[in-house]
N, CA and C atoms as an extended XYZ file, in Angstrom:
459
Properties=species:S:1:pos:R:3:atomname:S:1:resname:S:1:resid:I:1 pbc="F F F"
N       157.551       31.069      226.974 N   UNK     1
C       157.442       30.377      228.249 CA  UNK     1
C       156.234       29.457      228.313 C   UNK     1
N       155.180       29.972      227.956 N   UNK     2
C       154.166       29.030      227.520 CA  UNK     2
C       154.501       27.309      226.927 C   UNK     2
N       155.179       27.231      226.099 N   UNK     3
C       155.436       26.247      225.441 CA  UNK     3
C       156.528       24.997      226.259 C   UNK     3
N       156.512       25.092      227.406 N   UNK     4
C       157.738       24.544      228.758 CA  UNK     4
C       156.329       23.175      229.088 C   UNK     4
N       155.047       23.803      229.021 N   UNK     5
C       154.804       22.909      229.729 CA  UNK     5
C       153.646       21.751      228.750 C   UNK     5
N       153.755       21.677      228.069 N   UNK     6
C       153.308       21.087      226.393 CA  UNK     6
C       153.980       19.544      226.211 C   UNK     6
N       154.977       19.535      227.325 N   UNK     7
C       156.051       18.407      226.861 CA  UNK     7
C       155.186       17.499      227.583 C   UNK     7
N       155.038       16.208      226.439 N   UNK     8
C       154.105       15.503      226.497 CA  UNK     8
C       154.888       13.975      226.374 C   UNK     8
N       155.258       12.671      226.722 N   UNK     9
C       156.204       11.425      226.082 CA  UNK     9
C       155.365       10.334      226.688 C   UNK     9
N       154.862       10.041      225.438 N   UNK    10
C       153.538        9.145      225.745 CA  UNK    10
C       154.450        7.710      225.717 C   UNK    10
N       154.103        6.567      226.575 N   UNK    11
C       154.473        5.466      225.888 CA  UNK    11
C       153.254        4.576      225.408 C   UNK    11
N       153.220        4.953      223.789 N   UNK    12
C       152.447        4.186      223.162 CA  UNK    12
C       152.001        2.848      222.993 C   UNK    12
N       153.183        1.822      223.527 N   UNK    13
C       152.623        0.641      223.586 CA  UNK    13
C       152.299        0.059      225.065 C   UNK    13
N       152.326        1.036      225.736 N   UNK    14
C       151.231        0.473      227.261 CA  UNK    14
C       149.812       -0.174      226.828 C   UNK    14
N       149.002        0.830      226.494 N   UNK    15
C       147.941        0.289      225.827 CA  UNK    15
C       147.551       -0.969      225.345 C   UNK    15
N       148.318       -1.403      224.757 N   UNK    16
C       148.448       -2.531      223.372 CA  UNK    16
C       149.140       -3.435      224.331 C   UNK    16
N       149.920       -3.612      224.644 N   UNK    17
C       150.872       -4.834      225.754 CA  UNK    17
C       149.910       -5.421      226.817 C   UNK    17
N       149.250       -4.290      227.891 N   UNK    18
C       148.664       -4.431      228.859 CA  UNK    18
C       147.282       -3.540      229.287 C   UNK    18
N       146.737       -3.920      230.055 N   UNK    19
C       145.327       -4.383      230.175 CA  UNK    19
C       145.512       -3.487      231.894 C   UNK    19
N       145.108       -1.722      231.820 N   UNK    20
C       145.545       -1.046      232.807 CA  UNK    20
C       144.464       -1.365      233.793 C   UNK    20
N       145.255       -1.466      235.249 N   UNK    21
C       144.345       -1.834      236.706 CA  UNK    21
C       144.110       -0.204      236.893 C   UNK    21
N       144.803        0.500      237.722 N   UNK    22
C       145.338        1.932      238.355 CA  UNK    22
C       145.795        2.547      237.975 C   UNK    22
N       146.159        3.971      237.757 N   UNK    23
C       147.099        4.896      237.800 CA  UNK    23
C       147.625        5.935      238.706 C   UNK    23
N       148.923        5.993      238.984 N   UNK    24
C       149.432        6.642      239.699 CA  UNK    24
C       150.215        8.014      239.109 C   UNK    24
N       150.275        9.246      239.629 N   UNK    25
C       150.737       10.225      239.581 CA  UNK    25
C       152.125       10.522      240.570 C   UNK    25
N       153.656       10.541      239.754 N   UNK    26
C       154.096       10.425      240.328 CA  UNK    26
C       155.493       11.552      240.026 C   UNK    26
N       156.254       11.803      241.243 N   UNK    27
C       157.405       13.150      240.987 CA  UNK    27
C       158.508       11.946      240.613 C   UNK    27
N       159.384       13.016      240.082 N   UNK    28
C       161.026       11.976      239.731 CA  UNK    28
C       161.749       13.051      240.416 C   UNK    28
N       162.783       12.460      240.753 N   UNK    29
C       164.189       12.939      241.273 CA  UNK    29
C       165.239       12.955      240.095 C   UNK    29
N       165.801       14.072      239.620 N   UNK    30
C       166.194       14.242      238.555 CA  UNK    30
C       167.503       14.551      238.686 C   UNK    30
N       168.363       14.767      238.533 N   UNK    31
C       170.125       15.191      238.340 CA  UNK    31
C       170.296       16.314      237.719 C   UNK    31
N       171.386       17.587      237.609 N   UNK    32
C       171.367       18.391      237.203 CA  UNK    32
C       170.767       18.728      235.395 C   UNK    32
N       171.618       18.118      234.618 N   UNK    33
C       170.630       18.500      233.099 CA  UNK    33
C       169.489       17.632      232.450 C   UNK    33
N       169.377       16.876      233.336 N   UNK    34
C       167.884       15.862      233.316 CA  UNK    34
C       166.699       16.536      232.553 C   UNK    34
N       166.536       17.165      233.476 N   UNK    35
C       165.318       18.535      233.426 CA  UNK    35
C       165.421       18.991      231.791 C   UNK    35
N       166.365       19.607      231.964 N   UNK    36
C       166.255       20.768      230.256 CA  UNK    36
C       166.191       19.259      229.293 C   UNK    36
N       167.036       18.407      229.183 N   UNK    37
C       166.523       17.130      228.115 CA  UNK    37
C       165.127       17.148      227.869 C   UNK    37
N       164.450       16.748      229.200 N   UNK    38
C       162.800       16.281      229.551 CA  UNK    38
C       162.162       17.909      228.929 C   UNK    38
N       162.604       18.592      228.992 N   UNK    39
C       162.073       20.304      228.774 CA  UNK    39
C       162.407       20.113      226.243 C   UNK    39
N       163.396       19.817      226.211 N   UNK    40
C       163.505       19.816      224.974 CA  UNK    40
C       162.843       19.127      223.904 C   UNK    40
N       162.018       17.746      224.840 N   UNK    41
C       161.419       16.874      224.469 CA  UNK    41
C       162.467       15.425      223.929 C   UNK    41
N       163.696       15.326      224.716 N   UNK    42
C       164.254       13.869      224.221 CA  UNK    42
C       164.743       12.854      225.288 C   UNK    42
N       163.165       12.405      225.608 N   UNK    43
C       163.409       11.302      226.089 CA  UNK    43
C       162.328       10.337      226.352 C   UNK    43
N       162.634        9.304      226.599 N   UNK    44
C       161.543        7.743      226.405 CA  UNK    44
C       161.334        7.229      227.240 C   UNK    44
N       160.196        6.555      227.035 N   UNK    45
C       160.000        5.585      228.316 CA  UNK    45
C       159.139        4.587      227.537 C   UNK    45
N       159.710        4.551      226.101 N   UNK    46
C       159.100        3.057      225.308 CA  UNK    46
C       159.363        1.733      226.249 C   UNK    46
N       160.494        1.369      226.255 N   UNK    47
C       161.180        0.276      227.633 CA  UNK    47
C       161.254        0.400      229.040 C   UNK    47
N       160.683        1.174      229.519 N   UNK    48
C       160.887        1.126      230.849 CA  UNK    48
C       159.970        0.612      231.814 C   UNK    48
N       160.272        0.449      233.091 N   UNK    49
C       159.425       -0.021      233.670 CA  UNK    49
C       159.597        0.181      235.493 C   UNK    49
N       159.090       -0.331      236.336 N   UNK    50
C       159.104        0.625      237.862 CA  UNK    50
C       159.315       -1.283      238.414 C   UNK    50
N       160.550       -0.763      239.081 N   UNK    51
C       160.088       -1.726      240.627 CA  UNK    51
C       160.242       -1.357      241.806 C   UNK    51
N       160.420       -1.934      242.788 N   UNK    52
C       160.157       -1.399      244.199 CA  UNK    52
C       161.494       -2.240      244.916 C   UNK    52
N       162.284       -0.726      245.327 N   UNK    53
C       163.373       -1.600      246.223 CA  UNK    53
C       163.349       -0.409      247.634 C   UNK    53
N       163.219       -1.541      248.791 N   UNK    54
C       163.380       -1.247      250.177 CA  UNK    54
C       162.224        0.003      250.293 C   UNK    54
N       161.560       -0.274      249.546 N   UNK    55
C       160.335        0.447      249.982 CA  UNK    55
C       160.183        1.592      249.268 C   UNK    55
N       160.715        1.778      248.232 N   UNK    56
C       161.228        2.896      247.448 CA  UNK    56
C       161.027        2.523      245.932 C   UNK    56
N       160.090        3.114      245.140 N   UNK    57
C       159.927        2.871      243.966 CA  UNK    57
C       161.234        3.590      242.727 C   UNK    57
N       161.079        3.092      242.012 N   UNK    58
C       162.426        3.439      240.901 CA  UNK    58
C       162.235        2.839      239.856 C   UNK    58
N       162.208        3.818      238.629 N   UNK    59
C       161.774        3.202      237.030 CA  UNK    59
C       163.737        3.392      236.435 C   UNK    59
N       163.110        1.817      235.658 N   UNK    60
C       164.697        1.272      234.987 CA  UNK    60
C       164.337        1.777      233.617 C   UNK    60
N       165.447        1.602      232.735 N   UNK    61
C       165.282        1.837      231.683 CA  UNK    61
C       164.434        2.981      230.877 C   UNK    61
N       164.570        3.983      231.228 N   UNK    62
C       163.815        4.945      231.241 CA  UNK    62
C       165.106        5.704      230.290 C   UNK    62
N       164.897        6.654      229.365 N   UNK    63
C       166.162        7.100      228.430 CA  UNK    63
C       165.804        8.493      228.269 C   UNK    63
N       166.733        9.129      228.842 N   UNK    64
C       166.710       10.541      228.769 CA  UNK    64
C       168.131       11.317      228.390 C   UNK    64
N       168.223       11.694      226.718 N   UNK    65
C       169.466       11.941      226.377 CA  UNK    65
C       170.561       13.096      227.165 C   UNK    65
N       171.669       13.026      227.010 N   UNK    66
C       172.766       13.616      227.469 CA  UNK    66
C       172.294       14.991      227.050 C   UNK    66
N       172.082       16.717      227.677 N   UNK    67
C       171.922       17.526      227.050 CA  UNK    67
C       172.691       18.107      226.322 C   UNK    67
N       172.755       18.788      224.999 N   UNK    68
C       173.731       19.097      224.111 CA  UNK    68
C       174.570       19.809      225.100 C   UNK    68
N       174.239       21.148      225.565 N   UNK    69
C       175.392       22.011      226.096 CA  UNK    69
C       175.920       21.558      227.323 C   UNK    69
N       175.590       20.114      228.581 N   UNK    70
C       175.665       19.590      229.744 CA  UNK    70
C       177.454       20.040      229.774 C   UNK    70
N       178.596       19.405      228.614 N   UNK    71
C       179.606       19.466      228.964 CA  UNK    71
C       180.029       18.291      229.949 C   UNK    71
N       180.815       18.763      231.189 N   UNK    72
C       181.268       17.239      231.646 CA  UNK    72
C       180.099       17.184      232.682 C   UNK    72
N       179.331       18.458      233.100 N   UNK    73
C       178.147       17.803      234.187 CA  UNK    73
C       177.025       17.083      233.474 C   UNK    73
N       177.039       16.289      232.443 N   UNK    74
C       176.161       15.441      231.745 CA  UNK    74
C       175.869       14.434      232.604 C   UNK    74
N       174.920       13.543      232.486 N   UNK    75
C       174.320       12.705      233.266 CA  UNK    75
C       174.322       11.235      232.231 C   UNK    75
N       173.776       10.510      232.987 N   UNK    76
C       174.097        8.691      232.897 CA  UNK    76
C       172.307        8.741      231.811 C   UNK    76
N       172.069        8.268      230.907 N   UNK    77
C       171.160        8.482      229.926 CA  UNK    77
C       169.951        7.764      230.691 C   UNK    77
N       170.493        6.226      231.195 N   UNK    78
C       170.084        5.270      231.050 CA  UNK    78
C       169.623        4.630      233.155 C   UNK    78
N       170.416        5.859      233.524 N   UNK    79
C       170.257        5.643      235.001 CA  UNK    79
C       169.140        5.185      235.479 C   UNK    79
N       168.978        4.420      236.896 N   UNK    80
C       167.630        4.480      237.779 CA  UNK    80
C       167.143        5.660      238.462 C   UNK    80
N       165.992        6.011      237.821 N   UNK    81
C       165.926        7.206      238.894 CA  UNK    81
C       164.654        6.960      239.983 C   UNK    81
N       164.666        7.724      240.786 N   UNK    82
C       163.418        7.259      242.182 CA  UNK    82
C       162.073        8.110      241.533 C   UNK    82
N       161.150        7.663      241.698 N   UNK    83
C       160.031        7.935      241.281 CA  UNK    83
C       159.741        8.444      243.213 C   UNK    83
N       158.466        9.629      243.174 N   UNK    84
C       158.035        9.982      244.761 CA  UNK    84
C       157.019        9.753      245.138 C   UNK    84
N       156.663        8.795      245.868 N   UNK    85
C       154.895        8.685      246.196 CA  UNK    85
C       154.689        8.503      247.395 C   UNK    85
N       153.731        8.673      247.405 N   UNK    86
C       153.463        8.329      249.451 CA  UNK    86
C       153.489        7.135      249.772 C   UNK    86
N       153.916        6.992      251.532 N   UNK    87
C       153.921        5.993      251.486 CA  UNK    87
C       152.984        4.593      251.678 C   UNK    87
N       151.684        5.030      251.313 N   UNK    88
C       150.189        4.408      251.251 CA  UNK    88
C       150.642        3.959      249.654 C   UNK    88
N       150.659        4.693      249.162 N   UNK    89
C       150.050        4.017      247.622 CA  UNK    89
C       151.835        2.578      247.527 C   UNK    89
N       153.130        3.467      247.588 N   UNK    90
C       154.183        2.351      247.428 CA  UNK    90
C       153.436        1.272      248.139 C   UNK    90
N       153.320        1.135      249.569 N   UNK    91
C       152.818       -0.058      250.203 CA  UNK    91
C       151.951       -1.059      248.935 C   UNK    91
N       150.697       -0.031      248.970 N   UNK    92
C       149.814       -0.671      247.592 CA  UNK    92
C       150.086       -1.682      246.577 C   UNK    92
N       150.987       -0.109      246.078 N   UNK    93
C       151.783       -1.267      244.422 CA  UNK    93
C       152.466       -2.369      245.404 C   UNK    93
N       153.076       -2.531      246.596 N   UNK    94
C       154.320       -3.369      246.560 CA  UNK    94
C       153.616       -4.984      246.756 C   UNK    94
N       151.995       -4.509      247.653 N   UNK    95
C       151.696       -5.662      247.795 CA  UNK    95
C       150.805       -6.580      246.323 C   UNK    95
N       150.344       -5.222      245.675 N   UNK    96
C       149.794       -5.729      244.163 CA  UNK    96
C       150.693       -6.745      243.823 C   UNK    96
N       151.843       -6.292      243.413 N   UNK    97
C       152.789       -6.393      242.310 CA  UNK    97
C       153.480       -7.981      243.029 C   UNK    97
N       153.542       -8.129      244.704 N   UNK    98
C       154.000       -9.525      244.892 CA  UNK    98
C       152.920      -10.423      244.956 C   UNK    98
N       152.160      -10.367      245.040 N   UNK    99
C       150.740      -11.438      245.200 CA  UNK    99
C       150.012      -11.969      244.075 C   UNK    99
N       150.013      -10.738      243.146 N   UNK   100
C       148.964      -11.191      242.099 CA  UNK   100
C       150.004      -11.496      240.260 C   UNK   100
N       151.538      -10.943      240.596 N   UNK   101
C       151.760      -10.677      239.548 CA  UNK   101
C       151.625       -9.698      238.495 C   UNK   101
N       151.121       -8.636      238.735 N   UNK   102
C       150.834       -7.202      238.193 CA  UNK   102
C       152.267       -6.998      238.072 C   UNK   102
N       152.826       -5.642      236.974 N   UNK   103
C       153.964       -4.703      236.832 CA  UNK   103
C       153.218       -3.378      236.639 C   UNK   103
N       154.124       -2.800      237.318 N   UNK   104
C       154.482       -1.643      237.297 CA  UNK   104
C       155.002       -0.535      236.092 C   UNK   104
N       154.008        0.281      234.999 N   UNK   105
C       154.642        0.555      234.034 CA  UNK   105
C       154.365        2.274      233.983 C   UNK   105
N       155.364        2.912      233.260 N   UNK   106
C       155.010        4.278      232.768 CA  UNK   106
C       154.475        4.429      231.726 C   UNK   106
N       153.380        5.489      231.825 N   UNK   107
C       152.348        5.567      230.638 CA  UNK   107
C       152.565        7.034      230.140 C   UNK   107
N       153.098        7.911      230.712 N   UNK   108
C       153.614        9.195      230.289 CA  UNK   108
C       154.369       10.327      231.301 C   UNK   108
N       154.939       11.146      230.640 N   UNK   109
C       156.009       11.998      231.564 CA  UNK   109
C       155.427       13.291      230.768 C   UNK   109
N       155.424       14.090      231.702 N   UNK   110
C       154.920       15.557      231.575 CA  UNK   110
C       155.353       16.400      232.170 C   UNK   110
N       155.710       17.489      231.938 N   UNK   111
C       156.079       18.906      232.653 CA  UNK   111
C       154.756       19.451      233.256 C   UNK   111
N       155.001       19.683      235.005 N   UNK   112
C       153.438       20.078      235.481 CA  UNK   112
C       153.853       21.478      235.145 C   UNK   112
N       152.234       22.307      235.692 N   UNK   113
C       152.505       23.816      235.350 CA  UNK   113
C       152.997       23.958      236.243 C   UNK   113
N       153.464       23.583      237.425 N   UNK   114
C       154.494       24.450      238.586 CA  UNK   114
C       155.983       24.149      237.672 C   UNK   114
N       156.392       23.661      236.662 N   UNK   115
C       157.738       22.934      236.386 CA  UNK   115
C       158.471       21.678      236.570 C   UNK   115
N       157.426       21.476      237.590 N   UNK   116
C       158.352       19.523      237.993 CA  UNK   116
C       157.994       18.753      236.551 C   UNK   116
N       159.248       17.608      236.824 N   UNK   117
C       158.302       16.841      235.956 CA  UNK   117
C       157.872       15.213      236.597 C   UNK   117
N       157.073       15.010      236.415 N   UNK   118
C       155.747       14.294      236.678 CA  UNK   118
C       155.659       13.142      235.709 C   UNK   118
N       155.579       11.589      236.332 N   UNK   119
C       155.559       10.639      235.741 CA  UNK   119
C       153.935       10.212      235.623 C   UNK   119
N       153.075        9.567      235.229 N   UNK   120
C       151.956        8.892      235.191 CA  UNK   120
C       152.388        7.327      235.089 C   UNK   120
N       152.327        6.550      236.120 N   UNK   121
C       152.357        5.424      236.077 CA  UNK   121
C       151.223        4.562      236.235 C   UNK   121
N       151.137        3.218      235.870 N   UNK   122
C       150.245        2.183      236.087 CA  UNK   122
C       150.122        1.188      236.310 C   UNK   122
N       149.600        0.008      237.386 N   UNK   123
C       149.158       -1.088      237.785 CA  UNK   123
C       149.014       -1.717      236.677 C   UNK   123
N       149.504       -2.476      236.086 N   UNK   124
C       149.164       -3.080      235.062 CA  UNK   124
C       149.588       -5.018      234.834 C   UNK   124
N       148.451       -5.241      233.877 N   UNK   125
C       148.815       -7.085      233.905 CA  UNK   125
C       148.572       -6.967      231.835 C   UNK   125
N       150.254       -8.150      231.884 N   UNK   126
C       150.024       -8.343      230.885 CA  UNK   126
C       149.383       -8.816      229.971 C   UNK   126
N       148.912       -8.408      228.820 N   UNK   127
C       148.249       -9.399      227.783 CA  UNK   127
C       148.543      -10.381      227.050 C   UNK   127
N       147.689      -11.105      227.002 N   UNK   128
C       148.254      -12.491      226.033 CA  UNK   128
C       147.691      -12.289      224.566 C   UNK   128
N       148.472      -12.944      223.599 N   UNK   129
C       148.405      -12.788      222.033 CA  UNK   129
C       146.619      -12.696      222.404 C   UNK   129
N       145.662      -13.627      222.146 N   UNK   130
C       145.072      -13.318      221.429 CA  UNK   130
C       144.099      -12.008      222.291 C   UNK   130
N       144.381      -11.909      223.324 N   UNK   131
C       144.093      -10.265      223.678 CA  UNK   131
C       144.543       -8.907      223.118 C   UNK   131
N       145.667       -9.424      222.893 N   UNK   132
C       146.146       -8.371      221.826 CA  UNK   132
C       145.474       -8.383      220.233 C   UNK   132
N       145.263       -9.437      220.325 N   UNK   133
C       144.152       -9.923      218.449 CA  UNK   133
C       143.084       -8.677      219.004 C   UNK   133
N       142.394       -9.089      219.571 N   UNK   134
C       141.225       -9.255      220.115 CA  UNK   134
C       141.215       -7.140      220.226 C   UNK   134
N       141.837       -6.670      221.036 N   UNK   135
C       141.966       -5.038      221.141 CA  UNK   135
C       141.939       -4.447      219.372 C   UNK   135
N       143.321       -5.072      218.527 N   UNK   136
C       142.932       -4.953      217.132 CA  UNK   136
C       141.942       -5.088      216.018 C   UNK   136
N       141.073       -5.950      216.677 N   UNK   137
C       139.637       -5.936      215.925 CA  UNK   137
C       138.747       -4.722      216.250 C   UNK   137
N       138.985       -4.652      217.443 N   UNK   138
C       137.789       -3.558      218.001 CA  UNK   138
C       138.115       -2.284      217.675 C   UNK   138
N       139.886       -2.259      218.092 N   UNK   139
C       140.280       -1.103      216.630 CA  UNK   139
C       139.633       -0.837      215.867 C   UNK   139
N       139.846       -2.026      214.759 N   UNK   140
C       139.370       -1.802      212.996 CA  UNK   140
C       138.033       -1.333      213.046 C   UNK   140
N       137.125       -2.205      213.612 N   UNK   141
C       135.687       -2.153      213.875 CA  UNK   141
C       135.782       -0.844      214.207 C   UNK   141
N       135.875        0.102      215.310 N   UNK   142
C       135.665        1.003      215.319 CA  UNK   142
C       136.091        2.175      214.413 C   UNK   142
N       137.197        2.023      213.939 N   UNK   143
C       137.901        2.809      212.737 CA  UNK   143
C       136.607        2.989      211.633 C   UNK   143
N       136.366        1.532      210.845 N   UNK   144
C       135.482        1.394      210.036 CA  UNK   144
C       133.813        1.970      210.371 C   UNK   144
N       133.659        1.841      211.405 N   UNK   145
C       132.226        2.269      211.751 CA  UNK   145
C       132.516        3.518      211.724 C   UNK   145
N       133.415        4.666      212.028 N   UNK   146
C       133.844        6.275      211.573 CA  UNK   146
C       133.793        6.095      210.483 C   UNK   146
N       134.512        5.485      209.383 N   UNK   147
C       134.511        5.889      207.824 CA  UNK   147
C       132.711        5.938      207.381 C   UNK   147
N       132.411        4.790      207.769 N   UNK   148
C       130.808        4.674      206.912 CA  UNK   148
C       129.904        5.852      207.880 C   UNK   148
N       130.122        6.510      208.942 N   UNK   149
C       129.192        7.667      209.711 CA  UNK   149
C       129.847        8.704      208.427 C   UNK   149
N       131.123        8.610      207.734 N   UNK   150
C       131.243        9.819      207.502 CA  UNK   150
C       130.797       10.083      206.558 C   UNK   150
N       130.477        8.770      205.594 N   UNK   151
C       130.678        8.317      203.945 CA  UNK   151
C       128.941        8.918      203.562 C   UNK   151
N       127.944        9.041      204.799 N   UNK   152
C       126.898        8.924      204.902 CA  UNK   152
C       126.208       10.279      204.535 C   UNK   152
N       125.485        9.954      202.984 N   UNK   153
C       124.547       11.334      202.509 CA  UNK   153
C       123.679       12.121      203.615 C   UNK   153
């Protein structure tokens, strides 16, 4: 039972794409075998992303496989589902996201210890190429400055 709440689905290229403002902590509304997928560990949120309709936030493209044993109560992989936040912070993002051009992205999905599962989203503006250069140097640079601390008599 221990091991339920470990489930960790990072999306790795938030980081690298965009240049994070905020983060938000947020519930999903899930469908019957949603859950045990998200519990087994198969599903993504490499592509996805949040917008805001009628006042109501909802991440697209979000991929959470069919569960093996679902049968015919299986679910839509690829559905919209509603993300839950109050209604202070939606207001927030809605006015960020029309004024300045910011998106709305998921940065990871987690099983809390009560059992929900729990999105981490973020305010975010995209990067341009050579910002993206630019994060990869400081990479290396820092990579390399670990090798020579380690290399060191």
């Amino acid at each position: 039972m221990a091991n339920k709440n470990n489930i960790q689905i990072k999306n790795k290229k938030a980081y690298f794409e965009y240049s994070i403002m905020e983060k938000y902590t947020a519930g999903i509304v899930l469908q019957g075998t949603e859950i045990k997928s998200i519990r087994s560990g198969k599903a993504s949120i490499a592509e996805a992303y949040c917008l805001i309709i009628e006042n109501e936030v909802f991440i697209r493209n979000m991929n959470i496989a069919e569960y093996s044993y679902g049968t015919y109560n299986n679910h839509d992989p690829k559905r919209d589902r509603k993300l839950l936040l109050n209604r202070k912070e939606i207001k927030k993002l809605n006015n960020k996201v029309r004024e300045t051009g910011l998106t709305i992205i998921p940065l990871l999905l987690y099983i809390s210890p009560e059992g929900y599962a729990k999105i981490e989203i973020a305010l975010a503006k995209g990067k341009k190429m050579y910002d993206k250069r630019e994060t990869l140097k400081e990479k290396d640079n820092r990579r390399e400055m670990e090798r020579k601390d380690t290399y060191r008599y």
